[in-house]
N, C-alpha and C positions, 0 to 999 in steps of 0.2 A: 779665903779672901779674894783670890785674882778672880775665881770662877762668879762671886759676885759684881767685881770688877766688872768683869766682862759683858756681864747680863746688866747692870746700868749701863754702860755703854752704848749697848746694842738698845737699849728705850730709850736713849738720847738720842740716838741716828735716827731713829724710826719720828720722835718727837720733831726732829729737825725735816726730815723730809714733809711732814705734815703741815709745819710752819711755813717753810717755802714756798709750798705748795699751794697753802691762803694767798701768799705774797704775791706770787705770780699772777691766781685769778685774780685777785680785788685788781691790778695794773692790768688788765685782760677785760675789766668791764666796760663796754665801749661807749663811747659820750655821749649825749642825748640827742636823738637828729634834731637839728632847729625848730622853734616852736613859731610854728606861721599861723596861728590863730588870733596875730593880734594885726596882720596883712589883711584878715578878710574882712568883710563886712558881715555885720549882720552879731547876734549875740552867738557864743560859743554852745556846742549840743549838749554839755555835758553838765548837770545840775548835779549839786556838792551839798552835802549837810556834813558839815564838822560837828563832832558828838565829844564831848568833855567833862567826863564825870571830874565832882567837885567836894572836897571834904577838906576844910579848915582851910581854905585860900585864899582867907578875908587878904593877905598882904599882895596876893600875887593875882589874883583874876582879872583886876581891872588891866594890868599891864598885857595881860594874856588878850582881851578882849580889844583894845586897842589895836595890836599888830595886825589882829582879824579885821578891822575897819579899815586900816591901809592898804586892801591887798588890790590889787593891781584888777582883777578877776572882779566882772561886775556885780553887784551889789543884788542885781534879782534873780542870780544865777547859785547864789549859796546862802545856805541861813547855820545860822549856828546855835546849836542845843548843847546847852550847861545842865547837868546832871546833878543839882546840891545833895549830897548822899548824907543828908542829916550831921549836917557841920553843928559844932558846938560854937563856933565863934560867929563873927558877923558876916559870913559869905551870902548867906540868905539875904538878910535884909540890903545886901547892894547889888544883888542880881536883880533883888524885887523892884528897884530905883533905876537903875539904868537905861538909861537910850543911850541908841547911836543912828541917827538920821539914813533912811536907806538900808541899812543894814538888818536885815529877817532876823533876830534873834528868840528864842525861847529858852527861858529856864524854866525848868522842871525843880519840882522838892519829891525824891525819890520814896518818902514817906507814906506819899499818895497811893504807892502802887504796888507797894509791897505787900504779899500774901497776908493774910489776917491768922495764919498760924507763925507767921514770922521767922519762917524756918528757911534763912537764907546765909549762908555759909560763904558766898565768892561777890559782893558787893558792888564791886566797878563792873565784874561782867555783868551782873542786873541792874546796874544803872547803865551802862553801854547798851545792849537791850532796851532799856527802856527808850532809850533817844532813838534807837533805829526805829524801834513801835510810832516813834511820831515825825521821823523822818521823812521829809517828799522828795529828795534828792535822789539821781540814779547812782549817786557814787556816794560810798561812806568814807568818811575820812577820820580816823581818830587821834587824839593828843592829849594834855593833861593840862591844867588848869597853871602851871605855873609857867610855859613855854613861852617862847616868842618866834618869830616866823618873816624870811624874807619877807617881802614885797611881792613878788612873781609866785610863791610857795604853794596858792590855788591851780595859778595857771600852770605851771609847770609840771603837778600833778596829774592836772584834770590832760594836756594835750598826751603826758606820757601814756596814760590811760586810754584813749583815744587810738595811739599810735601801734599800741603793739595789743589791746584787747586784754590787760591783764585781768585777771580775779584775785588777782592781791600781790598790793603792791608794798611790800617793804621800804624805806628810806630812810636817810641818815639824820641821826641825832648828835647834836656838839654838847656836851659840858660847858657852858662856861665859868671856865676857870679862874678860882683867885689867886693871891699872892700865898695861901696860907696851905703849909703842908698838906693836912688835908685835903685839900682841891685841887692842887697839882697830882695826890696820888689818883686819889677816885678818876679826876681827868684822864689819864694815862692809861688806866685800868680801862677805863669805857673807849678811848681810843682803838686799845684791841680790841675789844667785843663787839665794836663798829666793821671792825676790818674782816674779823671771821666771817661775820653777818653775811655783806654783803659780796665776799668771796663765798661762801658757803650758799648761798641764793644763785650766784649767776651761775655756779656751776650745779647746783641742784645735787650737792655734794649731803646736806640735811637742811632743818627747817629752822631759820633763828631770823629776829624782828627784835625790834623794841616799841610797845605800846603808846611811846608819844610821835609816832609818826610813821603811821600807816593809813593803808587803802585798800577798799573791796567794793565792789558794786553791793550795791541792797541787796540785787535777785542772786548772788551767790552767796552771803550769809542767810537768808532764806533757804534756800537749796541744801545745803548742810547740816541744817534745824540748830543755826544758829551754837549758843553754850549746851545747847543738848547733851548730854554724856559727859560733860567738863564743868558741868557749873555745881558740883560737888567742893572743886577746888581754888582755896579760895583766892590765889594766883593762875597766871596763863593766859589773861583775857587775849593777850598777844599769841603765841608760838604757840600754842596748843589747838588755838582758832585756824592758826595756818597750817599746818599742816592736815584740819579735816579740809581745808578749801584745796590743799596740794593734793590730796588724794582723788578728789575729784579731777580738778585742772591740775595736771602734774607739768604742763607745758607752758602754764599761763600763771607762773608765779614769776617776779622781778623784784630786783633790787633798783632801784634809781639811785644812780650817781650823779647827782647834779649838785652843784653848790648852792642853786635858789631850791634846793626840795629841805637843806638840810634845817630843823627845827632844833633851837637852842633853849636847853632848859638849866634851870637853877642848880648847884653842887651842893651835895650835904650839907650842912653849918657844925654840926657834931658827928663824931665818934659813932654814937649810938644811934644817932639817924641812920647813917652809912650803914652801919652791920643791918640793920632790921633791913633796909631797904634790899642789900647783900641776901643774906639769909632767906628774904621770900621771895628771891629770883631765884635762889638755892635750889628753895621747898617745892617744884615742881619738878626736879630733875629726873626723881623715877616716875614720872604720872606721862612722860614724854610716850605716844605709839610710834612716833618717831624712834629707832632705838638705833640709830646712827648716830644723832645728837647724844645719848647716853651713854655709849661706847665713847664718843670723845671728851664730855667730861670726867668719865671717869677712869681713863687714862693722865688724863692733865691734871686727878685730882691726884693718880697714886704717883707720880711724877714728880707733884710738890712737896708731898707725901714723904719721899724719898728723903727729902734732906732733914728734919727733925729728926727720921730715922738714924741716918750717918753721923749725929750731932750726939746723941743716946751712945752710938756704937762708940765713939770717941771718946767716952769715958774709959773706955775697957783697950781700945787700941788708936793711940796718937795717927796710926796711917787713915785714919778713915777721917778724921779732921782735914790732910789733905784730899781726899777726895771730895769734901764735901766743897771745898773752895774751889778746885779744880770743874766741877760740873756746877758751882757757882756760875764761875766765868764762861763755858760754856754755853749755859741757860742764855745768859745775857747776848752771847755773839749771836745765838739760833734768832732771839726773837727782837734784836734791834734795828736790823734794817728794814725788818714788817713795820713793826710799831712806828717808825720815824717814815715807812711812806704817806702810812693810811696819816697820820699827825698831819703831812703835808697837807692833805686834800682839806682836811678840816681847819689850818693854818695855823697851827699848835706845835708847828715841829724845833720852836724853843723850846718845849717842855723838855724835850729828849735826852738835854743834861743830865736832867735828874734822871733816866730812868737806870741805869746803874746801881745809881746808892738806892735805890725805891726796891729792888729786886728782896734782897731778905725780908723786907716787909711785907711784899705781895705773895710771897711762899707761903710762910705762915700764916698771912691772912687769907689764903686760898683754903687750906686745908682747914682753917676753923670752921671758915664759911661754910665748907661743902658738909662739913659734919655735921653742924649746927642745924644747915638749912633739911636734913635728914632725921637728926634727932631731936633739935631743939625745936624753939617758939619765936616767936617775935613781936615786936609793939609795931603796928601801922594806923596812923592818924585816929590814935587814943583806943585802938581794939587788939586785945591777944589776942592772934592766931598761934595753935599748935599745927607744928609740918607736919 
């Protein structure tokens, strides 16, 4: 028993130095230099096509599309392409209806353009595809049909892009969070994965994005050949795309830390939304070439791992019940002060109450997930994928 002792200990220490270590970078990524493109005269250099595949978002598009019409970033300088990926409810017929005065938009019905043997496996990356194929913009910018977006969220993109010459730009996404357990946990949870991201980006530590708010120029998803070699699977449009653009530009990959970059999108409403949604961020975990990224989940997976373990062992010896409380509370010391910085930046660091009594829940839902998302299936917007 002590020798196990021991050896949990010693992947606690290691876990905690790794967690600091995010902590540090993400407070280490330095603020955005001022955006003086709205000093000059003359229209900005840098033309934007937002690409937004769409599948059953009759509730949520128009709001999506409105934020897009207030964006600070002139009006002939970005168009925006909807992707309706063969919705079953009324998304189509209000894309087909809509104006917004000024504003370049195109929808597409990805029906059109789909092989005629129909043998298409990864959906959003062939509808994200497809928008690029009719994209005139020099900068690609993708999101999701249910988000919403500062004001400045063009511009602050396009000068960052301007600034440092990236080929792909990752940036932060907010949960908005409700009163209803559910959404405080998911919130908290996405919290961190925000925090690793964009500590894990500046320091080019591995490759991790979230697909409702990134950026690439067109001629480097060209350059790449695009989902070439990945559009087998039917998640990654995000993190698997970056890192074939990091392999090329290993120098020219960023996080943006800005408050007007951050895009705020809708929280679960169910249980089983949550896991499917879980589960097929899951199901790419071994498809990573990246395997920096796979080495850290899958220490964090046998980590959570650990304590169902100790919980089993506790039938058989009461001392390992105290261990498992004792490396409870530990868990929580390692990863509370991360959690409540990055909370700060996104202005959620009320939520951080709860994140104590939320910790047994995220264990166990960690470890179903990571299993699930390896061996199981899942339901996304009315289609099984098996992982």
């Amino acid at each position: 028993m002590f020798i196990a002792v021991v050896i949990l200990l010693a992947f606690f220490l290691l876990y905690g130095i790794l967690i600091d270590y995010y902590r540090r970078a993400w407070v280490a990524i330095p603020p955005v230099p001022r955006d003086r493109s709205q000093e000059q005269k003359g229209e900005p250099p840098t033309s934007i096509s937002v690409i937004i595949p769409a599948r059953n978002e009759e509730k949520n598009i128009l709001a999506c599309l409105d934020s897009l019409f207030l964006q600070s970033y002139p009006k002939n300088r970005y168009q925006v392409i909807v992707v309706d990926d063969q919705s079953t409810d009324r998304t189509w017929e209000i894309l087909r209806k809509i104006e917004y005065p000024g504003m370049q938009i195109l929808p597409l019905q990805l029906a059109d353009y789909l092989p005629d043997n129909g043998n298409i496996r990864a959906y959003k990356k062939f509808s994200i595809e497809t928008g690029i194929g009719m994209a005139n913009g020099d900068l690609i910018i993708t999101t999701d049909a249910d988000c919403r977006f500062h004001r400045d969220w063009l511009r602050t993109v396009a000068a960052f892009y301007e600034q440092t010459g990236a080929q792909f730009l990752a940036a932060p996404v907010r949960i908005d969070a409700g009163p209803s357990f559910l959404a405080v946990f998911q919130t908290l949870d996405f919290i961190t994965l925000q925090g690793i991201t964009g500590a894990a980006v500046y320091k080019r530590f591995h490759s991790m994005c979230n697909g409702a708010n990134l950026a690439y120029p067109r001629k480097a998803f060209r350059e790449v050949g695009g989902y070439q070699g990945i559009d087998g699977i039917p998640s990654g449009d995000d993190m698997l795309l970056m890192h074939k653009i990091y392999k090329k530009y290993p120098a020219k990959v960023f996080f943006l830390k800005d408050r007007r970059a951050i895009v705020t999108t809708k929280a679960e409403t169910t249980w089983k939304g949550f896991f499917n949604q879980r589960i097929r961020w899951a199901s790419k975990a071994d498809k990573y070439d990246d395997k920096r990224i796979f080495a850290v989940l899958l220490g964090v997976f046998l980590l959570n791992l650990s304590f169902p373990v100790l919980l089993l062992a506790s039938c058989w010896n009461r001392w390992w019940l105290l261990a498992f409380f004792l490396l409870l509370f530990l868990k929580t010391v390692i990863e509370y002060p991360f959690v409540r910085t990055v909370a700060a930046f996104f202005d959620q660091q009320r939520l951080c109450v709860y994140f104590p009594l939320l910790q047994p829940f995220h264990i166990f839902y960690t470890v179903g997930v990571g299993w699930l998302g390896k061996f199981g299936s899942y339901q996304w917007k009315g289609r099984k994928i098996n992982s």
